[in-house]
C-alpha positions in Angstrom: -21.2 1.1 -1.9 -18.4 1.9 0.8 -17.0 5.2 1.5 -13.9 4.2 -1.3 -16.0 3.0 -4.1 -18.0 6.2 -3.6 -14.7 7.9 -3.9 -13.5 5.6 -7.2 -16.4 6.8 -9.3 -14.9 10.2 -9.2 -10.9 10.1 -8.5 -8.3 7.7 -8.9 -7.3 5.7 -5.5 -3.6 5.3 -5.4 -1.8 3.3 -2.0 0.7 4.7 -0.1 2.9 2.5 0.9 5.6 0.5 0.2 4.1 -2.8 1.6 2.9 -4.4 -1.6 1.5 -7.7 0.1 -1.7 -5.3 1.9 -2.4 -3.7 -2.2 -4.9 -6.4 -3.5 -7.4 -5.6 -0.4 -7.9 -2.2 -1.7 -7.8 -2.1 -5.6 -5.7 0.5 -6.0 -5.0 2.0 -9.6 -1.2 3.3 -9.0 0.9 3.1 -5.6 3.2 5.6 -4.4 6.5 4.7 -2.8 9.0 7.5 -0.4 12.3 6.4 1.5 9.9 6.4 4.9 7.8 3.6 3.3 10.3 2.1 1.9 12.8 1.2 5.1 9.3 0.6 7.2 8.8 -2.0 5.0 11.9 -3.2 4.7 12.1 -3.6 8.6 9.4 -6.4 8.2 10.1 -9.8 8.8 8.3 -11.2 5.5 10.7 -8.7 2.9 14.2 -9.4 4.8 14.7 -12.8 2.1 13.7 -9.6 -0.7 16.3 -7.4 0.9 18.9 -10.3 1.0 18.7 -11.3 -2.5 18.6 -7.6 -4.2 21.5 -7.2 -2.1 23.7 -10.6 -2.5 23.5 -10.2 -6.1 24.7 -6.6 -6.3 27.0 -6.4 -3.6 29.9 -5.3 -5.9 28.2 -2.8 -6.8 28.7 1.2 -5.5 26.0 1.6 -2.2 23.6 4.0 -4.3 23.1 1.8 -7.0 22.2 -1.5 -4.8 19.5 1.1 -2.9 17.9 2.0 -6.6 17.9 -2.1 -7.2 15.8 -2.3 -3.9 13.4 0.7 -4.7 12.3 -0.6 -8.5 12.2 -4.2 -7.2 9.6 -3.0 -4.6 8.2 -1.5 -7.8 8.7 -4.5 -9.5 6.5 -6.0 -6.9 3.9 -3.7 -6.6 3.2 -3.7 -10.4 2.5 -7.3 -9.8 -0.3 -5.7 -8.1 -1.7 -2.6 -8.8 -3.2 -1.7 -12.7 -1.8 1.0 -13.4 1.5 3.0 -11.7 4.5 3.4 -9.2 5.7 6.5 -8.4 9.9 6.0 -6.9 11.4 8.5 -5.5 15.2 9.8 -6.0 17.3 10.1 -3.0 16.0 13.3 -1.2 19.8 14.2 -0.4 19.8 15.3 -4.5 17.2 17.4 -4.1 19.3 20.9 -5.0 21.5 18.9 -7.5 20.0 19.3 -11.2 22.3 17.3 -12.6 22.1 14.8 -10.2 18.7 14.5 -10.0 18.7 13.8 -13.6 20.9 10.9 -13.7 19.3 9.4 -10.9 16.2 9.2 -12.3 18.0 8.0 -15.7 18.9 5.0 -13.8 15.8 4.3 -12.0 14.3 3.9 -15.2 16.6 2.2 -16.6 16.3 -0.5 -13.9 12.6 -0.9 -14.9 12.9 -1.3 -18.3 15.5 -3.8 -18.4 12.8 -5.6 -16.0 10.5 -5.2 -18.9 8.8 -2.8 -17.7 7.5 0.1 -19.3 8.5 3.5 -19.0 4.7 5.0 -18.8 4.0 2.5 -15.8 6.8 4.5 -13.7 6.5 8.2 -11.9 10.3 9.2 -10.8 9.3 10.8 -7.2 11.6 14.3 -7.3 11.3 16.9 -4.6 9.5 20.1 -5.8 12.7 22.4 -5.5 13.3 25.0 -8.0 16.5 22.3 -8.9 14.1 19.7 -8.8 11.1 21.3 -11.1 14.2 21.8 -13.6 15.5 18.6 -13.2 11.8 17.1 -13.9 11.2 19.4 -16.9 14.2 17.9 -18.6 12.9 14.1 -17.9 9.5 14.9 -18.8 11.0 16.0 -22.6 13.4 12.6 -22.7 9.8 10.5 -22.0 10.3 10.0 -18.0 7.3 10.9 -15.9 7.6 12.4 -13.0 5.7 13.1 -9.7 6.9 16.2 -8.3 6.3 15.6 -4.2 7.1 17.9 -0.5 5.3 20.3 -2.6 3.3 23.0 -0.4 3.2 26.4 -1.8 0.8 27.6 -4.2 4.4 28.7 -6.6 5.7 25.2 -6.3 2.4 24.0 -8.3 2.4 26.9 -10.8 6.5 26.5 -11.7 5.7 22.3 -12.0 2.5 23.4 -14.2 4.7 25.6 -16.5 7.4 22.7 -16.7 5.1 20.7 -17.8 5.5 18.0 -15.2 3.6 14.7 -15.4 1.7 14.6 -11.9 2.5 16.9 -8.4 1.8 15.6 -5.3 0.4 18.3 -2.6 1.0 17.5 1.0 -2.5 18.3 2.6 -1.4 16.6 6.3 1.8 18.6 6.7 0.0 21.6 5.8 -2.9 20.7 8.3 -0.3 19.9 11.1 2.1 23.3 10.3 -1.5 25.5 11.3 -2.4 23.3 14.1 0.8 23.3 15.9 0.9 27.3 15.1 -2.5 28.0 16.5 -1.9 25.8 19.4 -4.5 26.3 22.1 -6.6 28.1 19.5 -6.9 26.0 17.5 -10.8 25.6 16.5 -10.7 21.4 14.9 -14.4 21.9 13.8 -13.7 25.0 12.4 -10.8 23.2 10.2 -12.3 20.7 8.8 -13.6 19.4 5.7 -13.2 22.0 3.0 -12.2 24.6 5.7 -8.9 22.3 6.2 -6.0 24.6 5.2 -4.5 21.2 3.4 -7.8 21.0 1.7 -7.9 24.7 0.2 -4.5 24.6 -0.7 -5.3 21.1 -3.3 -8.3 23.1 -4.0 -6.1 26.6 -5.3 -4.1 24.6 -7.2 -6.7 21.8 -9.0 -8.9 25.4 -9.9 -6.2 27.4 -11.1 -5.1 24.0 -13.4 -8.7 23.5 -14.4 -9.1 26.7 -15.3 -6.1 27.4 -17.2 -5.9 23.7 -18.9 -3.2 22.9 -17.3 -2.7 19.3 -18.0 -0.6 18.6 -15.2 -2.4 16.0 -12.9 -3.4 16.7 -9.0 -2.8 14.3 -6.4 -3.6 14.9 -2.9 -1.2 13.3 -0.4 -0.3 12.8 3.3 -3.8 12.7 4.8 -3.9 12.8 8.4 -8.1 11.7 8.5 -10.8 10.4 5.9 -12.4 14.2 6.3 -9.7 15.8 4.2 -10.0 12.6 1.6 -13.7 13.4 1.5 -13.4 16.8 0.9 -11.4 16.6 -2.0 -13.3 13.9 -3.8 -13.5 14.6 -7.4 -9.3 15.6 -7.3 -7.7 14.1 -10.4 -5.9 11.3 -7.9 -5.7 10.7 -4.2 -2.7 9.0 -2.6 -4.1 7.3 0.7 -2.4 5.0 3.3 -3.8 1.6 3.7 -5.1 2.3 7.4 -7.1 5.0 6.0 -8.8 3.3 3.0 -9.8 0.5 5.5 -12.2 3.4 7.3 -12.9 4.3 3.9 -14.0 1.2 3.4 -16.2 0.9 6.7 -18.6 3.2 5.5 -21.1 3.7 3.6 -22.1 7.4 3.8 -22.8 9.7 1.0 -19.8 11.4 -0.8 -20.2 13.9 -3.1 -17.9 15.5 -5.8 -16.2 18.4 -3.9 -14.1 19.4 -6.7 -15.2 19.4 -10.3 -12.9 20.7 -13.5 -16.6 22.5 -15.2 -16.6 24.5 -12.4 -13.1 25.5 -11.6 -13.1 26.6 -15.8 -15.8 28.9 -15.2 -14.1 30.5 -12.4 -12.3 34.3 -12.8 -8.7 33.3 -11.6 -5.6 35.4 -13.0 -2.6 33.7 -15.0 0.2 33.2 -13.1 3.9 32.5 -13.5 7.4 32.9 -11.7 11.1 33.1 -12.8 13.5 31.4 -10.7 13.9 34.9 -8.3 9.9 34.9 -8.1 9.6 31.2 -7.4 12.3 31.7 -4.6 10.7 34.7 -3.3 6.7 33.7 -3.2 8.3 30.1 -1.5 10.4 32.4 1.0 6.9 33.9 1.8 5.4 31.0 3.2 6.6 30.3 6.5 4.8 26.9 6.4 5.9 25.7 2.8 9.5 27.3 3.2 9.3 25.0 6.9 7.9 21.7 5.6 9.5 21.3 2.4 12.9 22.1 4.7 11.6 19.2 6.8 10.2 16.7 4.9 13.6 16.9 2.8 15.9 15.8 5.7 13.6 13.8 7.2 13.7 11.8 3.5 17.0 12.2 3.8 17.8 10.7 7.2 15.4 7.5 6.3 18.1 7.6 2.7 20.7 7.2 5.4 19.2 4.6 7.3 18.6 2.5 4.2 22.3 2.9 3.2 23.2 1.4 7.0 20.8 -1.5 6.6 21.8 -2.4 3.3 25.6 -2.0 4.2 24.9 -4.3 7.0 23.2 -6.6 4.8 26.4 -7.3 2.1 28.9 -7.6 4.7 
């Protein structure tokens, strides 16, 4: 078998991407959609007619609500596709908005199930803010699922553990790149690979201290940056991996082993741990790299929101 069957036997492979016509190549269980993915795609030639159609028959409609018509018909379309589910994300720009989060993701769900699709097939993408582990907690106890993503710091996993939260999405690329560009010169890329990745042992905290404590919260490493951090974490509940990636995957047919295994992560000694709000803010304001890239990741989500809004404005006019 090739690298990604290897890697099937022992995690789930979800896409990332928001270009459903490349899914069937891979066999994907679940695909993950973000704003990036989503305006890349819609930039192609082959999903203007998509765009133009959501769009015509909403045009009446308030500008946020035509976007959430474009996200859960790319969802729509993917589901075609892929087994199992979608993961849509709410408009980064809510990401400190409770409330607003809430609603939101009220009404992305409600766009898929008057599609006919069920609720269980859809992961509402939320940013992993202390506003947005709240705002998640809530869902999760009305029946929405959520995938709680930009999430980088050991306390962002332990607060989305405690809230109960569907499925978390660590970012092991944006960690990897944050300690590259720091070490500069320095920096040793032998050294840091594999499991020695700093991306890799930060999925790897968080899957054992789950694991061990029975959390049921599931574990999906994202934003790979090479098929050596994939490989390391084979055996991680789910891995989120683009579609250039998964072809290397797929042009290989060296060993992989299980890297991380839930047996041995429960026999482990690792302390409970929890955080209030002033702990969760204070362990986050601790690390320079998570307190950086969730900062960044959310306006750079935020700025592909914005160029959505423009395209889709220029579209109903």
């Amino acid at each position: 078998m090739n690298q990604l069957d290897q890697l099937k036997q022992y995690t789930t492979v979800v896409a990332d991407t928001g270009n459903f016509r490349e899914l069937a190549a891979f066999a994907p269980q679940d695909a993950t959609t973000n704003p990036s993915l989503i305006l890349k795609a819609v930039q192609q030639p082959e999903y203007a007619p998509l765009l133009a159609e959501v769009v015509a028959a909403n045009a009446a409609l308030p500008l946020p609500a035509i976007v959430d018509r474009v996200l859960v018909r790319f969802g729509q379309e993917i589901l075609k596709i892929v087994p199992g589910r979608v993961s849509t994300e709410v408009d980064a720009r809510l990401s400190f908005d409770t409330a607003a989060t809430i609603a939101r993701a009220r009404g992305l769900m409600a766009l898929y199930e008057a599609a006919g699709i069920d609720r269980s097939r859809v992961l509402i993408k939320v940013a992993a803010t202390w506003e947005g582990i709240r705002a998640a907690e809530a869902l999760e106890r009305e029946g929405i699922h959520c995938n709680l993503t930009l999430l980088f710091a050991f306390c962002q996993a332990v607060a989305c553990g405690d809230a109960g939260v569907k499925l978390i999405s660590p970012f092991v690329g944006r960690i990897y790149d944050w300690y590259k560009k720091r070490a500069g010169s320095s920096w040793d890329e032998a050294a840091s690979a594999g499991a020695n990745d700093p991306g890799v042992r930060s999925v790897r905290a968080i899957y054992e201290h789950y694991k061990h404590h029975g959390i049921a919260t599931e574990v999906m490493g994202a934003s790979f940056r090479n098929t050596g951090q994939i490989l390391a974490l084979a055996g991680c509940d789910l891995l989120t991996i683009s579609p250039e990636l998964m072809t290397q995957l797929q042009s290989s047919d060296a060993p992989v082993p299980r890297a991380l295994d839930a047996a041995a992560a429960r026999a482990l000694s690792l302390p409970a741990v929890h955080y209030d709000e002033a702990g969760f803010r204070y362990a986050l304001n601790e690390d320079a790299m998570a307190t950086e890239k969730l900062a960044e990741g959310i306006r750079a989500f935020a700025a592909d929101a914005g160029k959505l809004d423009a395209l889709i404005e220029q579209a109903r006019r």
